[in-house]
C-alpha positions in Angstrom: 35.1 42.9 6.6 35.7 40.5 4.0 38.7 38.0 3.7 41.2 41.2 2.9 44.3 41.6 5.8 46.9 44.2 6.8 50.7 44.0 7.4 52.0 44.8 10.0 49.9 43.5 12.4 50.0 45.5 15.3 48.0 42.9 17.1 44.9 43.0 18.8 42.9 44.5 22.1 42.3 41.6 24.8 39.4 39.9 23.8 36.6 39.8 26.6 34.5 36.4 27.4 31.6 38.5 28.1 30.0 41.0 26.5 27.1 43.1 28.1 25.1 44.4 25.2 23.3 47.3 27.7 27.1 48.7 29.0 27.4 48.7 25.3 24.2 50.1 24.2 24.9 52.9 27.1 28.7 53.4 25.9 27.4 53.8 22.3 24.9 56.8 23.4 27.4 58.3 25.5 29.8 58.5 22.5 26.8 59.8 20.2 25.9 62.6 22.9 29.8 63.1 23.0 30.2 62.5 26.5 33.3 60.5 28.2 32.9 56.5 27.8 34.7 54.1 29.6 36.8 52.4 26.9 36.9 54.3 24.0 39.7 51.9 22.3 37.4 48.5 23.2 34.2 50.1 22.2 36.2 50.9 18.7 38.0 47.5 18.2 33.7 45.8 18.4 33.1 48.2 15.7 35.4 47.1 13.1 35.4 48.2 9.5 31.6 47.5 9.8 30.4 51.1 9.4 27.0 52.6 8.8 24.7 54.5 10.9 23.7 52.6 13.8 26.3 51.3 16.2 27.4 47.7 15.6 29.9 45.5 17.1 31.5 41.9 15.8 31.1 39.4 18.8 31.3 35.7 18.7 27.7 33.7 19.6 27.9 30.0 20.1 31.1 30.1 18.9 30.5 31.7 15.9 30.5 34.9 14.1 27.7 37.5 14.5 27.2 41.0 14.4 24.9 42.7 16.9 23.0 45.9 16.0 22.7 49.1 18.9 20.1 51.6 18.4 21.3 55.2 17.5 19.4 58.3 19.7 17.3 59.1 15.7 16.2 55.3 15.6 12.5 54.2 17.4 12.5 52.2 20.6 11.8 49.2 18.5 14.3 49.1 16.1 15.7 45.8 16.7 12.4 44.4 16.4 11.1 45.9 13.6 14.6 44.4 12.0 14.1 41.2 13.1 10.7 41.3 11.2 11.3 43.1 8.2 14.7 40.2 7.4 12.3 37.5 8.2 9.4 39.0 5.4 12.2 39.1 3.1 12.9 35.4 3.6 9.1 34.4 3.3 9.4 36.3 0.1 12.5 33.9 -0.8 15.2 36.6 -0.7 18.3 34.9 1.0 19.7 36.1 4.6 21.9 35.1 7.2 21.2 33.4 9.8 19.7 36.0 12.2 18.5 36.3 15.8 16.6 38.7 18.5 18.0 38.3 22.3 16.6 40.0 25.3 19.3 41.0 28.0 18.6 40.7 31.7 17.2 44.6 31.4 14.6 43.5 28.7 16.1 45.3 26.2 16.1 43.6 22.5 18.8 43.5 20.5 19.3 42.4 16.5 22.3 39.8 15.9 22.9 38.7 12.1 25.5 35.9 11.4 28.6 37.4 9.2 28.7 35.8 6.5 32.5 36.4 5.1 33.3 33.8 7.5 32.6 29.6 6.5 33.7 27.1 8.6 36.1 29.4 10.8 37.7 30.8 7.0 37.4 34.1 5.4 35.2 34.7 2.6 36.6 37.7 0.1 33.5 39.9 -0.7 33.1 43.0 -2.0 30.4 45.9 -2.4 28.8 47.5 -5.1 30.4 50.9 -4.0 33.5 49.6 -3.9 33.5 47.5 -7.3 32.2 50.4 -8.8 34.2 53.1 -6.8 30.7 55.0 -6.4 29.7 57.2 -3.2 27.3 55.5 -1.5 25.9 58.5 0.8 24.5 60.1 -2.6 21.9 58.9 -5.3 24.3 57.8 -8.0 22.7 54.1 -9.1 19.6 52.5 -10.4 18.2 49.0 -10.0 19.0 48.2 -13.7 22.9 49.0 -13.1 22.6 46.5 -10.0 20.8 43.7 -12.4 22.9 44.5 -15.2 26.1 44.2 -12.9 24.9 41.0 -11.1 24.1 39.0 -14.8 27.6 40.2 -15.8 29.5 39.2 -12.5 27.8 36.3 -11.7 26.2 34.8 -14.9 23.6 33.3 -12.8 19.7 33.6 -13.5 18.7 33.1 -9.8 21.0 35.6 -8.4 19.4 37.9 -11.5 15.8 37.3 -9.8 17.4 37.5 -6.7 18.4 41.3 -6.8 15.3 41.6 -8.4 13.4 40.1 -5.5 15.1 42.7 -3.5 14.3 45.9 -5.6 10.6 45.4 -5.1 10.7 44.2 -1.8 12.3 47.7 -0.6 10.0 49.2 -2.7 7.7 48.0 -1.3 8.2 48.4 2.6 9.6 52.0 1.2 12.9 51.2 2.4 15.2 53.7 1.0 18.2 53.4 2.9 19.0 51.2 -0.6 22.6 52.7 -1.6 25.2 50.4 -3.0 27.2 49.8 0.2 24.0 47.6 1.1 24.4 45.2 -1.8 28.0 43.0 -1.9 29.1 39.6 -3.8 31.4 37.3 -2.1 33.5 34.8 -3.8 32.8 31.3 -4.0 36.4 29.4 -4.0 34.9 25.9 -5.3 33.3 27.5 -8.8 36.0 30.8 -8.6 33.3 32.9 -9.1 31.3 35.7 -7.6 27.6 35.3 -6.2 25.3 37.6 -5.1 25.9 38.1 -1.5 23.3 37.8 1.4 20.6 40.2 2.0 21.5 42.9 5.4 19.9 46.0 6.5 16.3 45.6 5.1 13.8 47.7 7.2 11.7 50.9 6.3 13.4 54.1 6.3 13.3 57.3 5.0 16.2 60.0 3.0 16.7 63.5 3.5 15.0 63.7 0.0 12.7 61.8 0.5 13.5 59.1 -2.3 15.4 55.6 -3.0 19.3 56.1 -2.8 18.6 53.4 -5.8 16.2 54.8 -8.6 13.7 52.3 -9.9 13.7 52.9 -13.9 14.8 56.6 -13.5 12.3 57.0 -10.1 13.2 58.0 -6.7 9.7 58.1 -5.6 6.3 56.8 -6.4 7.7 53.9 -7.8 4.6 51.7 -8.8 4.4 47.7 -10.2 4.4 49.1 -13.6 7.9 50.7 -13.1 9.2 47.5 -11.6 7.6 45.5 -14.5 9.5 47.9 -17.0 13.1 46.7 -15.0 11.9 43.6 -15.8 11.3 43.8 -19.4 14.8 45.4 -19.6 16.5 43.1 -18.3 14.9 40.2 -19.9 13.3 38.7 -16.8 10.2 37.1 -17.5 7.2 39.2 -16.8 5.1 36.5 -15.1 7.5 35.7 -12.7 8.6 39.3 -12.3 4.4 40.0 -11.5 4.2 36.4 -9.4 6.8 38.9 -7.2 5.2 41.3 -6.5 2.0 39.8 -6.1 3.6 37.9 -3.5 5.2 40.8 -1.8 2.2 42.7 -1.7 -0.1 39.7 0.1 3.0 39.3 2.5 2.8 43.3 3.5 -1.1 43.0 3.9 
């Protein structure tokens, strides 16, 4: 991901023109209930350096981009769905996303797409993650929301991508998403200014830890995190506290 590359190149697999996303769906549970797929080296070359814990693969859609969510056997029926909803409530609440898209294949099954987007106008876009800027293991608890703000004034010097991050604390707060470690937050780098922004908002949608709590605290909180805590990052970080309450007033009328 990223604009980053590798020498040598070894080359790449043969690309396909079409791509059924239920073979895929099918090879992916095979390979989870480690039984024999098909075409182990294809199935891997979709996935990429993409990662996490539901399936993905990097396709091209109307000539662009994309990357298109599977469902893991430990994720409801629905998940693509309940994806495509949760990323459009964040926009409504003004958080910026990708483009993003729900298809239906010929078997009715739904399937989430989001538009990469390290990739403008056919170029490579460098960006970067919080876990890798701040060399920090992302499969355990080891950040709060006031280390993101603080990080994004710092990196980007920008007061909307400040209220931006905030935006996005309290809106996975809110739907009690806590799948909220610091692999899911990047900045990519804007060549016309040469500096870093706040990247786009990806994988926003309720779920739950082992523990129980937000991989991010919220003010030293894992769990019941109420508007008073999320006020307090405000006051911290020197956002203003009408604005920071207009938020979450708004959040919480969109969730109704």
């Amino acid at each position: 991901m990223g604009a980053l590359e590798y020498v040598p190149n070894f080359g790449e697999l043969d690309v396909k023109d079409k791509i059924d996303f239920d073979i895929i769906q099918q090879e992916c549970n095979d390979l989870l209930d480690s039984k024999e797929v098909n075409d182990i080296e294809f199935l891997y070359s979709l996935g990429g350096s993409s990662g996490g814990a539901r399936p993905k693969s990097l396709i091209k859609f109307k000539g662009e981009d994309w990357i298109v969510k599977f469902s893991s056997k430990f994720n409801p029926k629905n998940i693509a769905e309940l994806e495509f909803k949760y990323m459009s409530l964040a926009k409504d609440l003004g958080i910026n996303i990708p483009e993003i898209n729900l298809v239906t294949s010929k078997k009715r099954n739904k399937y989430f797409l989001i538009k990469r987007f390290d990739r403008l106008n056919g170029k490579k876009v460098h960006m970067i993650s919080v876990a890798a800027l701040l060399e920090c293991d992302f499969r355990a608890p080891c950040l709060d929301y006031n280390d993101l703000i603080k990080l994004t004034q710092i990196l980007t010097r920008r007061d909307e991508d400040v209220l931006e991050m905030y935006r996005r604390m309290v809106f996975n707060v809110l739907i009690d998403n806590q799948d909220d470690h610091a692999k899911n937050f990047s900045f990519i780098f804007d060549e016309t200014s040469s500096t870093y922004r706040l990247g786009p908002a990806y994988d926003i949608t309720p779920g739950k830890t082992f523990y129980g709590e937000h991989t991010t605290s919220v003010n030293g909180k894992g769990r019941d995190i109420t508007d008073e805590d999320m006020i307090e990052v405000a006051i911290k970080n020197k956002i203003d506290v009408s604005v920071a309450k207009s938020i979450i007033r708004k959040c919480h009328e969109l969730l109704k």
